[in-house]
N, CA, C and O atoms as a Maestro MAE file, in Angstrom:
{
 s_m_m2io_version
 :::
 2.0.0
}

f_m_ct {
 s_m_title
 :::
 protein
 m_atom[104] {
  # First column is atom index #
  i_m_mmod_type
  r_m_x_coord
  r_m_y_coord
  r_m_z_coord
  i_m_residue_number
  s_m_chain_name
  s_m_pdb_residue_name
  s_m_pdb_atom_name
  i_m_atomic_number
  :::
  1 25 0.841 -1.204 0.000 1 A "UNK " " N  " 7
  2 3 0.000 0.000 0.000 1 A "UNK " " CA " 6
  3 2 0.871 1.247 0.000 1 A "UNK " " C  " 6
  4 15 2.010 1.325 0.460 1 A "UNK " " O  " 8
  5 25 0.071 2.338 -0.662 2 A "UNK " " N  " 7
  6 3 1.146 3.454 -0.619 2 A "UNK " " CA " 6
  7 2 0.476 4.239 0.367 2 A "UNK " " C  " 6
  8 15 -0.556 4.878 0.162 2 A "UNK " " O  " 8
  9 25 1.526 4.117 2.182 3 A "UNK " " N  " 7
  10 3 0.732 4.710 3.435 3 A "UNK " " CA " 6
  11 2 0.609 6.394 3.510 3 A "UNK " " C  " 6
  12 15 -0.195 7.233 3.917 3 A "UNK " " O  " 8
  13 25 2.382 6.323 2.629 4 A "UNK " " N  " 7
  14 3 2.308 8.181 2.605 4 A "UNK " " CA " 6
  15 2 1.630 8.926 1.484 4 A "UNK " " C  " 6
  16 15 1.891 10.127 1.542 4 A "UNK " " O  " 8
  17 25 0.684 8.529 0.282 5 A "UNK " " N  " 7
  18 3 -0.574 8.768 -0.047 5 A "UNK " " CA " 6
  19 2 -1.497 8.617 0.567 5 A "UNK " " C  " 6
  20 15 -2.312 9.539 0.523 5 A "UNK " " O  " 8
  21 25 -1.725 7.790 1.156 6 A "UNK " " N  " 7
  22 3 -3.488 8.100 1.371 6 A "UNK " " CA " 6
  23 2 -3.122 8.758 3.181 6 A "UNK " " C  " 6
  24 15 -4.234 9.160 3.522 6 A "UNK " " O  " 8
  25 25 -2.546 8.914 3.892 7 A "UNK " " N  " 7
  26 3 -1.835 10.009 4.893 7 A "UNK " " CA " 6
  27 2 -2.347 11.142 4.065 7 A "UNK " " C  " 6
  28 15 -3.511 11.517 4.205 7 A "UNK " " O  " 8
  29 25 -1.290 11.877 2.949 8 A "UNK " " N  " 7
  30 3 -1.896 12.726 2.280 8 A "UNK " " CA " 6
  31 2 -3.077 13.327 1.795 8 A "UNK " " C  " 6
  32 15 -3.395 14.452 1.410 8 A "UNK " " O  " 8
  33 25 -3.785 11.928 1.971 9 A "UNK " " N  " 7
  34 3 -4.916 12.564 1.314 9 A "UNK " " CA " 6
  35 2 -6.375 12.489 2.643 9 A "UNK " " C  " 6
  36 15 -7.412 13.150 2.692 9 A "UNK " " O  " 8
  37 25 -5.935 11.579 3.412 10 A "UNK " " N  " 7
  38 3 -6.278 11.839 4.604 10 A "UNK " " CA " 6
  39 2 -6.421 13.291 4.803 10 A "UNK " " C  " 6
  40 15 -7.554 13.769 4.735 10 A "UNK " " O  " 8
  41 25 -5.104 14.280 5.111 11 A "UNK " " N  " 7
  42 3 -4.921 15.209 5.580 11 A "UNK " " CA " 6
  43 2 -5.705 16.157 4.778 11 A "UNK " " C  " 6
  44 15 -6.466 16.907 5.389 11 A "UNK " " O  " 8
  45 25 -5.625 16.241 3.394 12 A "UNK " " N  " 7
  46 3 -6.253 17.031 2.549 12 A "UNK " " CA " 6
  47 2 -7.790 17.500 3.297 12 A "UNK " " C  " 6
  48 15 -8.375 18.550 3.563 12 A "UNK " " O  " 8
  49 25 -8.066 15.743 3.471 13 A "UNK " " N  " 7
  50 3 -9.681 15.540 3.581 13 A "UNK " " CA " 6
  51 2 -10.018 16.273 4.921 13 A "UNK " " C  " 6
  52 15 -11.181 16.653 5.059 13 A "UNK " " O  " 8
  53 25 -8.996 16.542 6.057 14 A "UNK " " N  " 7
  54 3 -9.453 16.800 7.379 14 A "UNK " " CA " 6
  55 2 -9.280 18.175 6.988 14 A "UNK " " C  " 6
  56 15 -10.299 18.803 7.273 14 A "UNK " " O  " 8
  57 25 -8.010 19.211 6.214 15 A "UNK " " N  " 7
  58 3 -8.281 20.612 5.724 15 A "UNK " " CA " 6
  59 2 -9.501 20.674 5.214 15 A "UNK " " C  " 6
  60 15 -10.415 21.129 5.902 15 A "UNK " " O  " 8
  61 25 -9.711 20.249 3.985 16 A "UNK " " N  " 7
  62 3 -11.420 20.308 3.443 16 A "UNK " " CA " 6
  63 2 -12.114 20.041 4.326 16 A "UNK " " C  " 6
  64 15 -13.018 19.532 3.664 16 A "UNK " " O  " 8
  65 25 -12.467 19.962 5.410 17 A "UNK " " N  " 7
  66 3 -14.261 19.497 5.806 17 A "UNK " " CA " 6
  67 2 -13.829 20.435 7.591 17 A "UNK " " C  " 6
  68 15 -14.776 20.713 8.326 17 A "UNK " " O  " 8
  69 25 -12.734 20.706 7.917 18 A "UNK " " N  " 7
  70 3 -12.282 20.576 9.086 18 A "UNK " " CA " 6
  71 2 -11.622 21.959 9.388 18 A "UNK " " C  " 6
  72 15 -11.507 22.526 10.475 18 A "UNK " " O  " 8
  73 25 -11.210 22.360 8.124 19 A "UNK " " N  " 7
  74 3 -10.202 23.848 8.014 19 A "UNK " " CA " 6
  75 2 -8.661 23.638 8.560 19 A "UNK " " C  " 6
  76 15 -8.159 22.520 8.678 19 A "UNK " " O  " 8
  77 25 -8.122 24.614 8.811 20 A "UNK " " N  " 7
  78 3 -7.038 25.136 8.993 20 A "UNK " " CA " 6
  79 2 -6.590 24.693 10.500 20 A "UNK " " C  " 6
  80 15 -5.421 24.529 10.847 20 A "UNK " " O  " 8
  81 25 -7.794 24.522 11.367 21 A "UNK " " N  " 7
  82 3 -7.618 24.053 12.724 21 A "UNK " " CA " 6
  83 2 -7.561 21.935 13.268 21 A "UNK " " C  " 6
  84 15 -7.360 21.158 14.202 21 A "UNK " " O  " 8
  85 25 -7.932 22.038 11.748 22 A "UNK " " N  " 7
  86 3 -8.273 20.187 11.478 22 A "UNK " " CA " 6
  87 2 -6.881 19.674 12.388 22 A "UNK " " C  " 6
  88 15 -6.940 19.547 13.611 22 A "UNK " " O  " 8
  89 25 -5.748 19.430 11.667 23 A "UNK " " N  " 7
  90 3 -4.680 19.385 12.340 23 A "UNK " " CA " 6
  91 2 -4.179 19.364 13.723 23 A "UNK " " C  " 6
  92 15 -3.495 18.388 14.032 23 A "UNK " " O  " 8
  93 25 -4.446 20.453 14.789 24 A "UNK " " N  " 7
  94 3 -4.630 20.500 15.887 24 A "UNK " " CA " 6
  95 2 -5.452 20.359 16.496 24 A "UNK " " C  " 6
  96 15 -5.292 20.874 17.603 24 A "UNK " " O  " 8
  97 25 -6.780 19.664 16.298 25 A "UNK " " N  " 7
  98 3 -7.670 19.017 17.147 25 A "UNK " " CA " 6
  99 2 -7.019 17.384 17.172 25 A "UNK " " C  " 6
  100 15 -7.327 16.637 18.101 25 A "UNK " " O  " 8
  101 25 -5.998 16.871 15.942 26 A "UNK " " N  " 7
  102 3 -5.651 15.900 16.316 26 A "UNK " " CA " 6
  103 2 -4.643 16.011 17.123 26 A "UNK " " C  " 6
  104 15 -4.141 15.006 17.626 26 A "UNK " " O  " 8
  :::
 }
 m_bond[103] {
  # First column is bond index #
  i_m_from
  i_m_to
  i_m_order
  :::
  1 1 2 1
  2 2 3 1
  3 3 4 2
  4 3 5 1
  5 5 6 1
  6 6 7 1
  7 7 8 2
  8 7 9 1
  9 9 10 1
  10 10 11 1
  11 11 12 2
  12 11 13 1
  13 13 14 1
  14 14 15 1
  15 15 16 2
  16 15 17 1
  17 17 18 1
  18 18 19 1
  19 19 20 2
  20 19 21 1
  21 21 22 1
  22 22 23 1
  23 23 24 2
  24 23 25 1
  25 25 26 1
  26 26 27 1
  27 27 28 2
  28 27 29 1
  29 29 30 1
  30 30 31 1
  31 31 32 2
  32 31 33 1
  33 33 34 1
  34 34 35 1
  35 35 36 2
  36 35 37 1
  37 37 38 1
  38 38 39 1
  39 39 40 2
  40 39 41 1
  41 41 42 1
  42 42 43 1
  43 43 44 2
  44 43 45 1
  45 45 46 1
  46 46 47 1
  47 47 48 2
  48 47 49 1
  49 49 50 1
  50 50 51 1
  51 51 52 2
  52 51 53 1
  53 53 54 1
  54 54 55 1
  55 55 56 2
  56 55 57 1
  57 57 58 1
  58 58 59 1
  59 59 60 2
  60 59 61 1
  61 61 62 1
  62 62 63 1
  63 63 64 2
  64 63 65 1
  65 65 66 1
  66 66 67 1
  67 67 68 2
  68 67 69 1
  69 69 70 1
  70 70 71 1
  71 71 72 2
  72 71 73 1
  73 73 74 1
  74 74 75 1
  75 75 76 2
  76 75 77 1
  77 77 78 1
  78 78 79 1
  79 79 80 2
  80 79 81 1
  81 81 82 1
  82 82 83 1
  83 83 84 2
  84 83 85 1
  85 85 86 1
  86 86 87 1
  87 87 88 2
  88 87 89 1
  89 89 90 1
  90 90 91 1
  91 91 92 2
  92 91 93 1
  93 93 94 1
  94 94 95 1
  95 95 96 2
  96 95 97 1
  97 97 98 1
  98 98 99 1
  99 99 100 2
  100 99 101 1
  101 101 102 1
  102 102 103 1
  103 103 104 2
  :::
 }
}
């Protein structure tokens, strides 16, 4: 599996729906 794609796109997905603060709620 490619983990550091879908990581990536994970992250994308928590900016899109989550904003700028997505990140630090984790």
């Amino acid at each position: 599996t490619h983990m550091l794609q879908i990581l990536k796109d994970f992250l994308i997905w928590i900016n899109q729906n989550l904003g700028p603060w997505g990140p630090l709620v984790l």
